[in-house]
MARTIPA-535392 format. One record per residue (C-alpha): residue number from 1; x, y, z. Coordinates in nm, 2 decimals. Last residue first. Example, Ala and Ser with C-alpha at 12.3 -4.5 7.8 and 13.67 -1.06 7.14 Angstrom:
% MARTIPA-535392
{2; {1.37; -0.11; 0.71}}
{1; {1.23; -0.45; 0.78}}
***
This chain:
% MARTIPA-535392
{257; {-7.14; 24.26; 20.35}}
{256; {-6.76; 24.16; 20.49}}
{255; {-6.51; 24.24; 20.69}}
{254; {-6.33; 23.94; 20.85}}
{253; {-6.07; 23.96; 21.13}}
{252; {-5.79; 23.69; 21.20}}
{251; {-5.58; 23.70; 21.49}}
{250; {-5.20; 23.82; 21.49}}
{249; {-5.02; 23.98; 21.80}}
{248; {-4.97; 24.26; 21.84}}
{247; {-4.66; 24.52; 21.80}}
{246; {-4.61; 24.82; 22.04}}
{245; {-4.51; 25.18; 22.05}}
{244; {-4.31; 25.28; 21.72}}
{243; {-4.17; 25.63; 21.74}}
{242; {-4.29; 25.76; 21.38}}
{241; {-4.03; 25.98; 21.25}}
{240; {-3.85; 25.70; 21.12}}
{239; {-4.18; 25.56; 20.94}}
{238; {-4.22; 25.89; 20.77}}
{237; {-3.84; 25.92; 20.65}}
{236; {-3.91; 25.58; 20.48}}
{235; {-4.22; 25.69; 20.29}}
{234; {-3.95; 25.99; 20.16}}
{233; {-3.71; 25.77; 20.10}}
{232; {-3.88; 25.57; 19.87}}
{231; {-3.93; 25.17; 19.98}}
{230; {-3.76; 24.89; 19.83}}
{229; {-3.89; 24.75; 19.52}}
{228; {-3.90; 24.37; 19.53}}
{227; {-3.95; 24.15; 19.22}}
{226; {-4.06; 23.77; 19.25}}
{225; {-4.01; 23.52; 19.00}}
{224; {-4.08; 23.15; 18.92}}
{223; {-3.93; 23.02; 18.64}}
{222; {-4.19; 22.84; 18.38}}
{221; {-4.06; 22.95; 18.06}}
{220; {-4.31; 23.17; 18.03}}
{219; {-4.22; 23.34; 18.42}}
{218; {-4.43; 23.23; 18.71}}
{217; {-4.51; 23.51; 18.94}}
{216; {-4.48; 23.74; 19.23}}
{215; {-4.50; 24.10; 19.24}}
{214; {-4.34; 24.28; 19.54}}
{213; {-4.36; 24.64; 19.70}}
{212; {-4.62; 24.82; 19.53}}
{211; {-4.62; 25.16; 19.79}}
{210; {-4.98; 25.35; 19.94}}
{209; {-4.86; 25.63; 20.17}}
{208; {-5.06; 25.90; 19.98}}
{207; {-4.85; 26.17; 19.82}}
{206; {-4.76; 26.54; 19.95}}
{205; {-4.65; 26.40; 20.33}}
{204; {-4.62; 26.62; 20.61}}
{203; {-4.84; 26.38; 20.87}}
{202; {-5.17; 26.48; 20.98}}
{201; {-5.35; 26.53; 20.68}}
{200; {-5.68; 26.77; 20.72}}
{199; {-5.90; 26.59; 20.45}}
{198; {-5.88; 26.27; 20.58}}
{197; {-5.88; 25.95; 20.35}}
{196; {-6.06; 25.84; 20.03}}
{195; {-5.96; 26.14; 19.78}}
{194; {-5.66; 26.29; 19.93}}
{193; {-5.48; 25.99; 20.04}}
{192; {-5.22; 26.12; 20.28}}
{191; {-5.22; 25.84; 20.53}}
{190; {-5.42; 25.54; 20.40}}
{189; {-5.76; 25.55; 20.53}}
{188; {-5.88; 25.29; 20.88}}
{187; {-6.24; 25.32; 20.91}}
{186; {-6.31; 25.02; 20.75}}
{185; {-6.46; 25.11; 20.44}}
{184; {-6.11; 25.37; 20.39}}
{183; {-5.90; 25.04; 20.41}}
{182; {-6.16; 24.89; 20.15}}
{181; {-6.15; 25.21; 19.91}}
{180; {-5.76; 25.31; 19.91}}
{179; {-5.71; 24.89; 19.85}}
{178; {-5.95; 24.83; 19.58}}
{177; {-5.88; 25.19; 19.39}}
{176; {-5.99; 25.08; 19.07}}
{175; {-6.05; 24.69; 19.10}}
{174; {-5.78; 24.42; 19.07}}
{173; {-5.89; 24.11; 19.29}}
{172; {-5.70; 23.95; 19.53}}
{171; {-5.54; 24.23; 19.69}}
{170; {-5.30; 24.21; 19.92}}
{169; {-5.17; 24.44; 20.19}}
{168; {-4.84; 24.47; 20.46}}
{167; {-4.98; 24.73; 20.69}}
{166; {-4.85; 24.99; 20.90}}
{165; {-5.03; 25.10; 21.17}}
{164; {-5.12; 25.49; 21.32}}
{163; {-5.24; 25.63; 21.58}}
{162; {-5.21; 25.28; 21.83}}
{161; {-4.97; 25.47; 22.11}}
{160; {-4.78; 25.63; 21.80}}
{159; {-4.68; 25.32; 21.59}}
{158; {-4.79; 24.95; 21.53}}
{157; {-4.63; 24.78; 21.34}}
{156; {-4.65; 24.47; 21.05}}
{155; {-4.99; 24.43; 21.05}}
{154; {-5.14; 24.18; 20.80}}
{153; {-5.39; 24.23; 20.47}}
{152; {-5.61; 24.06; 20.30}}
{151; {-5.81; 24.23; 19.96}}
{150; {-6.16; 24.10; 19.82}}
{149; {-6.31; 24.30; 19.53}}
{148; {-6.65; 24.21; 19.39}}
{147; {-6.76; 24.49; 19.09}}
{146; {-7.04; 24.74; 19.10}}
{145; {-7.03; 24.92; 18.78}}
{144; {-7.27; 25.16; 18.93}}
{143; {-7.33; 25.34; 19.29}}
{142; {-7.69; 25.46; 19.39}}
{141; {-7.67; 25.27; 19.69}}
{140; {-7.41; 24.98; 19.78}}
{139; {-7.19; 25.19; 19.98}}
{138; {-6.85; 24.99; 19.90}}
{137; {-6.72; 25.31; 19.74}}
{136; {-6.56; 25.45; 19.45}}
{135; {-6.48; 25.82; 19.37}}
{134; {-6.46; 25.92; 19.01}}
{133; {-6.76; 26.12; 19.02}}
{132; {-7.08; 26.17; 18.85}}
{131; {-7.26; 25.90; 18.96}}
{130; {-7.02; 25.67; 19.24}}
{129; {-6.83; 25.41; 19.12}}
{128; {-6.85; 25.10; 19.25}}
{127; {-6.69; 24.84; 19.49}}
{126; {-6.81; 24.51; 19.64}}
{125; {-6.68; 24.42; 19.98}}
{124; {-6.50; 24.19; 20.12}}
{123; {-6.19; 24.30; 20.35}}
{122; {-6.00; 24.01; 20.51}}
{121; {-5.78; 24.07; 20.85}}
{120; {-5.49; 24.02; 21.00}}
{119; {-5.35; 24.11; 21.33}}
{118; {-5.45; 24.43; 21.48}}
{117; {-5.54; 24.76; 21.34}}
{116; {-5.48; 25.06; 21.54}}
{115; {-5.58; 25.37; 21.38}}
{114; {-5.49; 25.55; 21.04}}
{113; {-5.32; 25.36; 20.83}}
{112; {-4.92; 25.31; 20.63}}
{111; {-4.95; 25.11; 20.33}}
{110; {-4.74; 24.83; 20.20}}
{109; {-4.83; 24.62; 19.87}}
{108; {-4.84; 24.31; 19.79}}
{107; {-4.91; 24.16; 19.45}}
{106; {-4.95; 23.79; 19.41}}
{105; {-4.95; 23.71; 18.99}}
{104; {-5.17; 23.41; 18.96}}
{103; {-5.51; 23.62; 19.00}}
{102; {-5.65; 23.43; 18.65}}
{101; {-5.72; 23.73; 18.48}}
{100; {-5.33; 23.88; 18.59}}
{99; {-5.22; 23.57; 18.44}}
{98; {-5.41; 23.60; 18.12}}
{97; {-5.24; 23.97; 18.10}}
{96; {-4.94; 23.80; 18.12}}
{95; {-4.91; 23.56; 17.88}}
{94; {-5.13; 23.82; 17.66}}
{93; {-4.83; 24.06; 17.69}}
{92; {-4.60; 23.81; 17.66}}
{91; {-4.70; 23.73; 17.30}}
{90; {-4.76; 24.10; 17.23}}
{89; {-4.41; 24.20; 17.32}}
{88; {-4.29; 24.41; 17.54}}
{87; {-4.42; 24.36; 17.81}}
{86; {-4.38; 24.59; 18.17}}
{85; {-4.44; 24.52; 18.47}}
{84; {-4.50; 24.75; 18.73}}
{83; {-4.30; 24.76; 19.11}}
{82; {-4.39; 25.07; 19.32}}
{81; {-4.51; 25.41; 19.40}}
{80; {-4.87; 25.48; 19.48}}
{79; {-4.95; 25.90; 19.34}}
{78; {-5.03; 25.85; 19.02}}
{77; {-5.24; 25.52; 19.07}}
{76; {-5.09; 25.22; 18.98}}
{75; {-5.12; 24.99; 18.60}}
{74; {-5.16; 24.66; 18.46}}
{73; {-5.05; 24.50; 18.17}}
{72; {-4.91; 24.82; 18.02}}
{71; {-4.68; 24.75; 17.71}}
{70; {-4.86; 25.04; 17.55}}
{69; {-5.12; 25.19; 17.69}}
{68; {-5.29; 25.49; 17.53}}
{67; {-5.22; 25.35; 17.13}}
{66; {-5.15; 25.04; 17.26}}
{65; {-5.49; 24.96; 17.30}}
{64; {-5.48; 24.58; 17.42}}
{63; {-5.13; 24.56; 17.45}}
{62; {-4.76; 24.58; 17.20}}
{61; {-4.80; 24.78; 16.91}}
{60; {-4.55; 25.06; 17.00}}
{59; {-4.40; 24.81; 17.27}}
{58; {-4.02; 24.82; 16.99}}
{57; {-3.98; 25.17; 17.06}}
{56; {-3.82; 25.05; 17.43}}
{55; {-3.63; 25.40; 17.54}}
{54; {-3.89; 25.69; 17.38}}
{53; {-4.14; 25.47; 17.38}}
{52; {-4.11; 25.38; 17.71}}
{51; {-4.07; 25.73; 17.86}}
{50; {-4.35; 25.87; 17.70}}
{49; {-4.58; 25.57; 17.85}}
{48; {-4.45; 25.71; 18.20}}
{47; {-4.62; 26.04; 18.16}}
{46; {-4.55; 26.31; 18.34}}
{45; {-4.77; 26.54; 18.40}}
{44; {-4.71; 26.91; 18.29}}
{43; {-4.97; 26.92; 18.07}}
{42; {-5.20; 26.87; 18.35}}
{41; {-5.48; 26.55; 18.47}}
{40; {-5.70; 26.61; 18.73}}
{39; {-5.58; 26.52; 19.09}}
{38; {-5.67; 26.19; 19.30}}
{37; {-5.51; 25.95; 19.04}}
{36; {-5.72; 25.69; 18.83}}
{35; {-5.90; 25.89; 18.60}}
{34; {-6.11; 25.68; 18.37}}
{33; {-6.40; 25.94; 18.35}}
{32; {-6.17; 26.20; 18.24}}
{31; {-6.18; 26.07; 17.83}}
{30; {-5.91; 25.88; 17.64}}
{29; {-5.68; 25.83; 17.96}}
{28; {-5.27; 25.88; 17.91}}
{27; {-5.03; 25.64; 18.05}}
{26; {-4.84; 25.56; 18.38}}
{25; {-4.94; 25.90; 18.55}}
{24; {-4.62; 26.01; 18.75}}
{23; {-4.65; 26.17; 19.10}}
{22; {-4.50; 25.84; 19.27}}
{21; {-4.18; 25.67; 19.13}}
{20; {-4.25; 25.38; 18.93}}
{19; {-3.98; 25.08; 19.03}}
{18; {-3.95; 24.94; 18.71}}
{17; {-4.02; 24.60; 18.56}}
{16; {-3.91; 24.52; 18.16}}
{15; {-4.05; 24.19; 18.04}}
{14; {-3.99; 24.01; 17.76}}
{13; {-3.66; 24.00; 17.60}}
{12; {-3.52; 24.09; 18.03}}
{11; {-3.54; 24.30; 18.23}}
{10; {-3.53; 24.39; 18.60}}
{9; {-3.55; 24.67; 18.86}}
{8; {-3.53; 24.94; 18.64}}
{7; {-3.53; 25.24; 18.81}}
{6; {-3.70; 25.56; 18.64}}
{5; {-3.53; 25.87; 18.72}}
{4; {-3.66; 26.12; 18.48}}
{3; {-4.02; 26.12; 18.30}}
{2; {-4.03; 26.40; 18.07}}
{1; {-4.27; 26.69; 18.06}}
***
């Protein structure tokens, strides 16, 4: 099935970044383990790697494995919306794949939470798989591949008598479900995540409310950059229904094991 409706938010002879609509996979796994949205894979995904080729031929070769991922530095889950980037070519492609290594590229996100969260706060916690699953959690038992992951993240409202807060969140480390595992560690889920949050949803929403809103970064020729995608409208209808009740103030809050 092919993609439709991708928004380019900029381009140029390196880089391409879109504004990846939620409900598309960005590329095709080799086996199920690697799995990154909630629901199994279907013929009738679509496939945001289809769409390149089929517009920017040239990233045929360009990646690490561009055979499943071409051009794709880094990736989202199916169902989070948002800015990716894009090379296409292999020199850039390493540029910015050494960036990513590095954690020079800044990515926020915004995600609307169960609860009342106040302030800031910094999330520490080492994330693996569990056996037999694609699920990750901070649980230290029995889980493998543990990796570090570290994400910050700042309240922006507060809605619903304290129900709900949106957050504006950064992760400073690029594990597999970082931010939908450290929110959930916390006791806070993001609204409509199916695999990490509540199982009875509360809010009419078929997608989690997890959005990429910026990337910021320094360009090869040494411009600094930073790409914004706005919203969806259907994340944005949410928030309207919402009546917001209050707004805190900020203090700083540490998780950590």
């Amino acid at each position: 099935m092919g993609v439709k409706n991708i928004d380019i938010i900029y381009e140029n002879e390196d880089i391409l970044v879109i504004n990846k609509p939620a409900g598309v996979l960005v590329h095709r796994e080799t086996n199920t383990s690697n799995i990154v949205s909630n629901d199994k894979k279907t013929e009738k995904d679509e496939i945001l790697t289809d769409w390149l080729l089929k517009y920017y031929p040239e990233i045929k070769n360009v990646g690490d494995n561009p055979k499943i991922r071409p051009g794709i530095v880094h990736r989202l889950d199916k169902d989070t919306s948002g800015v990716l980037l894009i090379a296409k070519n292999q020199k850039t492609f390493d540029y910015l794949k050494s960036l990513f290594q590095k954690r020079e590229i800044k990515k926020t996100y915004l995600a609307l939470v169960y609860g009342k969260l106040l302030g800031k706060g910094v999330i520490k916690k080492p994330i693996g798989i569990k056996p037999g699953s694609i699920k990750r959690s901070t649980n230290a038992g029995h889980l493998k591949m543990i990796k570090d992951a570290i994400t910050e993240y700042r309240v922006l409202k507060i809605f619903k008598r304290g129900e709900f807060s949106l957050l504006e969140v950064t992760p400073l480390t690029g594990k597999t479900h970082q931010i939908r595992v450290h929110l959930a560690s916390i006791g806070h889920p993001i609204v409509g995540d199916k695999l990490y949050g509540k199982k009875k949803q509360d809010i009419p929403l078929k997608r989690q409310f997890l959005h990429a809103y910026s990337l910021e970064f320094n360009l090869p020729n040494n411009g600094k950059i930073k790409i914004e995608a706005d919203l969806p409208y259907e994340l944005q209808e949410i928030l309207e229904s919402l009546s917001l009740a209050s707004e805190e103030k900020t203090e700083i809050i540490a998780y950590d094991d």
